[in-house]
VMD Tcl script that draws the C-alpha trace (Angstrom):
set ca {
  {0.00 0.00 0.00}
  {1.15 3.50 -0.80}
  {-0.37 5.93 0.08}
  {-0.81 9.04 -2.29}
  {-2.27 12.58 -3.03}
  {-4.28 13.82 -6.36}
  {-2.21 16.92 -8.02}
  {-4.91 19.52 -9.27}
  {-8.06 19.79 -8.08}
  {-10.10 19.39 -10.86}
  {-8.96 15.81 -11.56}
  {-9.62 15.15 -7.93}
  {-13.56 16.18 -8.36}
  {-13.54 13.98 -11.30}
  {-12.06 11.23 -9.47}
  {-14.77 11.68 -6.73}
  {-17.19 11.12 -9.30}
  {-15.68 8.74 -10.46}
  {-15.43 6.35 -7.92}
  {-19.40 6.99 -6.82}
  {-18.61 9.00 -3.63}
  {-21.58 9.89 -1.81}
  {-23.60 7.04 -2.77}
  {-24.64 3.94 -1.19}
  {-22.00 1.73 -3.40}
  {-18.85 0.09 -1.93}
  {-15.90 1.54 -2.31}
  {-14.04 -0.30 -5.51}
  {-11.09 -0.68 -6.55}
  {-10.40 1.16 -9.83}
  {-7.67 1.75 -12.69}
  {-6.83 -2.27 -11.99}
  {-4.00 -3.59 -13.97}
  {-2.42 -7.07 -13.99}
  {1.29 -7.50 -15.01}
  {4.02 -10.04 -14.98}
  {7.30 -9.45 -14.06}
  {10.21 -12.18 -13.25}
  {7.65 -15.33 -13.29}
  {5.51 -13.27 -10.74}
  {2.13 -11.59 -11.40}
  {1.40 -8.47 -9.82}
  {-2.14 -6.69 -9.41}
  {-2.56 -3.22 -9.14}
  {-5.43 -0.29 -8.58}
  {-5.95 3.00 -6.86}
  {-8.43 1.95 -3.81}
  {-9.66 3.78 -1.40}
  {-12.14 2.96 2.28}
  {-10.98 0.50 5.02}
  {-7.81 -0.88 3.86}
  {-5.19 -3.25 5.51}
  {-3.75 0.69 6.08}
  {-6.19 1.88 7.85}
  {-6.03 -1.19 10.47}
  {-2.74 -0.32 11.00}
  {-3.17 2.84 12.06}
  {-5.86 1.66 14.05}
  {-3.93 -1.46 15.61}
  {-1.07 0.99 15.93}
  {-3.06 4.09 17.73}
  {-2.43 6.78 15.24}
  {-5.61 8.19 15.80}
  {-7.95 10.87 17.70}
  {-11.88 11.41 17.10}
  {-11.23 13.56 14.86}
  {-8.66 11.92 12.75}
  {-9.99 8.52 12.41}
  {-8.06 5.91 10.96}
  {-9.59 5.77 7.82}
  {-10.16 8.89 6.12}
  {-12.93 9.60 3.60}
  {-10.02 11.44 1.14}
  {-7.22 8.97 1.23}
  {-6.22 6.46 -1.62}
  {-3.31 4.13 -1.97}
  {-1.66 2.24 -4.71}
  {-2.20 -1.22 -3.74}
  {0.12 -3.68 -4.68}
  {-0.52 -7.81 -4.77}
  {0.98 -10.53 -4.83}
  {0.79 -14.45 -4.40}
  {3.92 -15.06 -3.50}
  {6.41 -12.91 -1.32}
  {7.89 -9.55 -2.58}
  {10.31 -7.19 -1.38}
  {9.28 -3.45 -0.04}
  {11.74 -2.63 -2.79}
  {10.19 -4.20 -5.60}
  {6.70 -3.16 -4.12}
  {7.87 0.68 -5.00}
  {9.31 0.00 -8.24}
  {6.01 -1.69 -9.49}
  {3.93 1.09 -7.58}
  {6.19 3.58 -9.31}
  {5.49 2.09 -12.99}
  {1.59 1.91 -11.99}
  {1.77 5.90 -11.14}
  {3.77 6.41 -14.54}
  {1.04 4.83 -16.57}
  {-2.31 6.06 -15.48}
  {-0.49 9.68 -15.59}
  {0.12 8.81 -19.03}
  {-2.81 7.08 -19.84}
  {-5.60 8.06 -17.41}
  {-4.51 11.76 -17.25}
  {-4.12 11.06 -13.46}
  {-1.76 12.62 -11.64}
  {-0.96 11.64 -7.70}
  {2.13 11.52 -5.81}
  {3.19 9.63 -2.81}
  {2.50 11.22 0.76}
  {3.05 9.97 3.92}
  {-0.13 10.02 6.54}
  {-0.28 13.26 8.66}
  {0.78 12.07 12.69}
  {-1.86 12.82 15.02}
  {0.70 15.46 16.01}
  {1.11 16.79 12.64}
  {-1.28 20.35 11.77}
  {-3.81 19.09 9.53}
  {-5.15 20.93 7.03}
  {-8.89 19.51 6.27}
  {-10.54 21.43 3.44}
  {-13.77 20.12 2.91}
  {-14.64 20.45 -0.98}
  {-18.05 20.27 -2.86}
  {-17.44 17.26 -4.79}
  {-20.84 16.80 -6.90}
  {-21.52 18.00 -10.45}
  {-18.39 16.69 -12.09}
  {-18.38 14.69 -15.21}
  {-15.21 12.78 -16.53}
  {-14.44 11.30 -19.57}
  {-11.62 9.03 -18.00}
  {-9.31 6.69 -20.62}
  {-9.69 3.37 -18.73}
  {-7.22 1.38 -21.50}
  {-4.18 0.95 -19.43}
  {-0.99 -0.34 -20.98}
  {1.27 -3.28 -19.56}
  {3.59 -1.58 -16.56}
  {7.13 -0.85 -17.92}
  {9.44 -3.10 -15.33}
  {12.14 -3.22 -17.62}
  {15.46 -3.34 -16.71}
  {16.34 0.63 -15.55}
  {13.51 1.48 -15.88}
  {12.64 2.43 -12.38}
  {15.06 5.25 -12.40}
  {13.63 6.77 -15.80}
  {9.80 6.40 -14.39}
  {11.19 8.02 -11.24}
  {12.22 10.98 -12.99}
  {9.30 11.02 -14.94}
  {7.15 10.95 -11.64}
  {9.50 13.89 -9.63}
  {8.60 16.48 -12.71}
  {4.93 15.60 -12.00}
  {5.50 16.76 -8.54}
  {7.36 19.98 -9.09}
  {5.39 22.78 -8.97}
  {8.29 25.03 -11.05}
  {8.09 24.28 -15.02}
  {11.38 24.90 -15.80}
  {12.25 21.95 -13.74}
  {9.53 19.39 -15.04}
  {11.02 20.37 -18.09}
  {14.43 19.15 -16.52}
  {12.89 15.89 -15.29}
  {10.34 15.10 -18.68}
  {13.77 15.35 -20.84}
}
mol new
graphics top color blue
foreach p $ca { graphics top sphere $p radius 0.5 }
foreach p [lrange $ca 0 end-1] q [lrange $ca 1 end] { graphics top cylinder $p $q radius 0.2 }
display resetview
């Protein structure tokens, strides 16, 4: 599980619709993708709701009444396996999954950490109804070539920085 954070708002409200917030359906997994890499196959989606995260926080006491352990706005990249994998392939294959639906999906999100109960929290409530989206669901195979975790790594820093002349830096 990694957990991450939506960059721009607008594709956030679409997400929201997206994923049925504010009705009486499940949360779902979504943007799933199945891969094989080195004999091992690897499932992957955005998900969101009680997760095996949010009972850690719980099990761990990271939590207050009003910062429950699972919060309405968080979403991970889950990661699954059948057999054992390293923390170190985990990242590398969440890495590729955040490369491709940027690329494909037009959906940009970045890894952050969960906010300590000690941490200030910054809460913003948004209106999240009255969004369409016209979301590319065709996801290509993951690219977990050799290298190529330090190239999609790249790629994924100049999504995160907020000065153009250095996404520029990273893109190239």
């Amino acid at each position: 599980m990694l957990r991450v954070e939506f960059i721009g708002e607008e594709r956030l409200r679409a997400f929201w619709n997206l994923t049925r917030k504010g009705s009486n359906d499940p949360p779902r997994p979504v943007f799933p993708i199945e891969t094989t890499w080195e004999s091992m196959k690897y499932r992957c989606a955005l998900v969101h709701g009680i997760t095996p995260f949010g009972v850690a926080v719980a099990q761990n006491g990271n939590y207050e009444d009003y910062y429950p352990p699972v919060l309405e706005n968080e979403f991970f990249v889950e990661v699954r396996c059948d057999n054992q994998m390293s923390e170190e392939k985990g990242i590398k294959i969440a890495q590729a999954y955040l490369f491709e639906i940027s690329t494909s999906a037009g959906v940009d999100l970045f890894p952050s950490p969960r906010a300590t109960i000690h941490d200030d929290l910054d809460e913003g409530e948004e209106d999240k109804e009255g969004y369409d989206s016209n979301w590319n669901h065709r996801l290509r195979p993951l690219l977990l070539g050799k290298e190529m975790a330090d190239l999609i790594s790249l790629y994924n820093a100049g999504i995160y920085a907020q000065d153009s002349s250095i996404q520029i830096l990273f893109f190239t």
